[in-house]
C-alpha positions as CSV (number, residue, x, y, z in Angstrom):
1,X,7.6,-7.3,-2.1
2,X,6.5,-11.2,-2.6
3,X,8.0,-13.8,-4.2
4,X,8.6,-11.6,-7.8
5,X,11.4,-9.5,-5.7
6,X,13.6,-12.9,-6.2
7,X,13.1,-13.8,-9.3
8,X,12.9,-10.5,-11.6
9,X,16.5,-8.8,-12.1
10,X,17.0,-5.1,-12.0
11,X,20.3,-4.2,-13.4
12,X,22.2,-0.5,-11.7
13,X,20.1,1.4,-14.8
14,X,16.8,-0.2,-15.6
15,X,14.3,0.8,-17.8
16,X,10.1,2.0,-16.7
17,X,9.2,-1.7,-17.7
18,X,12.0,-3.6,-15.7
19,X,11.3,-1.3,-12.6
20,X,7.5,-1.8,-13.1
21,X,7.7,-5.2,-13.4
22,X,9.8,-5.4,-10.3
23,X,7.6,-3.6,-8.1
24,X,4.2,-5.1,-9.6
25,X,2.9,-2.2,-11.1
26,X,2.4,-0.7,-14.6
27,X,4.7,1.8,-16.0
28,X,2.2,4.3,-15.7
29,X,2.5,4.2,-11.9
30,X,6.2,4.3,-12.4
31,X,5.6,7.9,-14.2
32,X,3.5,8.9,-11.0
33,X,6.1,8.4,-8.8
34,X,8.6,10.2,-10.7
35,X,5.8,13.3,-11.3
36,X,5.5,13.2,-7.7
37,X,9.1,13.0,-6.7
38,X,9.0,9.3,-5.1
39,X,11.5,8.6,-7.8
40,X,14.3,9.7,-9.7
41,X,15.4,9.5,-13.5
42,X,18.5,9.5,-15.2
43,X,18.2,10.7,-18.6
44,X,20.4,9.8,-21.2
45,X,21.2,12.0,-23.5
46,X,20.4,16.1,-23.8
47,X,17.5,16.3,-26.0
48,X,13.7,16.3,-24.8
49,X,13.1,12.7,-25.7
50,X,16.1,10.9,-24.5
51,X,16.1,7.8,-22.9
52,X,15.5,7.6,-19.2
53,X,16.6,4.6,-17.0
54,X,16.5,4.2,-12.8
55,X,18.8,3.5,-10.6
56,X,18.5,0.5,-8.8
57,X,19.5,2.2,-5.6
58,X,16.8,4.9,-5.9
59,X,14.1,1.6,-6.3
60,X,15.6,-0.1,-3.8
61,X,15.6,2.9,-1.9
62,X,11.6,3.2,-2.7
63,X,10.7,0.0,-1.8
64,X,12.4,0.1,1.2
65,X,10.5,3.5,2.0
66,X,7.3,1.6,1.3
67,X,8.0,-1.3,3.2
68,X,9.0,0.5,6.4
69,X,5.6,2.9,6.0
70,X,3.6,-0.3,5.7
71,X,5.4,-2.2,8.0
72,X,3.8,-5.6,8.8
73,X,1.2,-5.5,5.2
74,X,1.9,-7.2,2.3
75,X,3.2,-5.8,-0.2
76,X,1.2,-3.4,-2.5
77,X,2.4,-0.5,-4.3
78,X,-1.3,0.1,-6.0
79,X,-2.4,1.9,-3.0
80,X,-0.7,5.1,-4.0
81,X,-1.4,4.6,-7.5
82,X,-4.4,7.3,-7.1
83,X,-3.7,10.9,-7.4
């Protein structure tokens, strides 16, 4: 990540729009990942439209992932954006 990984806070649950804005990318892309299995939700509650939140481990873990495929690039989580 650049120079955003210092200054945006992810607390141990965080919401799509705290862990999209600390990876750079929309919330949308946050949904891919999850679809795709890239990243796991909590969800809160038992009915169908209960909150979800993220653990920061499982981002961590995820940008870690990233990092260590793309070793040596800049950071850029848009490149799996496409299905």
């Amino acid at each position: 990540m650049n120079e955003n990984e210092d200054k945006v806070e992810l607390p141990e649950l965080a919401t799509k729009a705290q862990v999209a804005a600390y990876c750079q990318v929309s919330p949308r892309t946050i949904s891919r990942y999850v679809r795709k299995g890239l990243l796991a939700q909590v969800k809160l509650g038992e009915a169908r439209q209960s909150a979800v939140r993220f653990r920061r481990t499982d981002v961590l873990a995820l940008v870690e992932r990233h990092h260590s495929h793309r070793k040596g690039e800049d950071h850029d989580f848009s490149n799996h954006e496409a299905d």
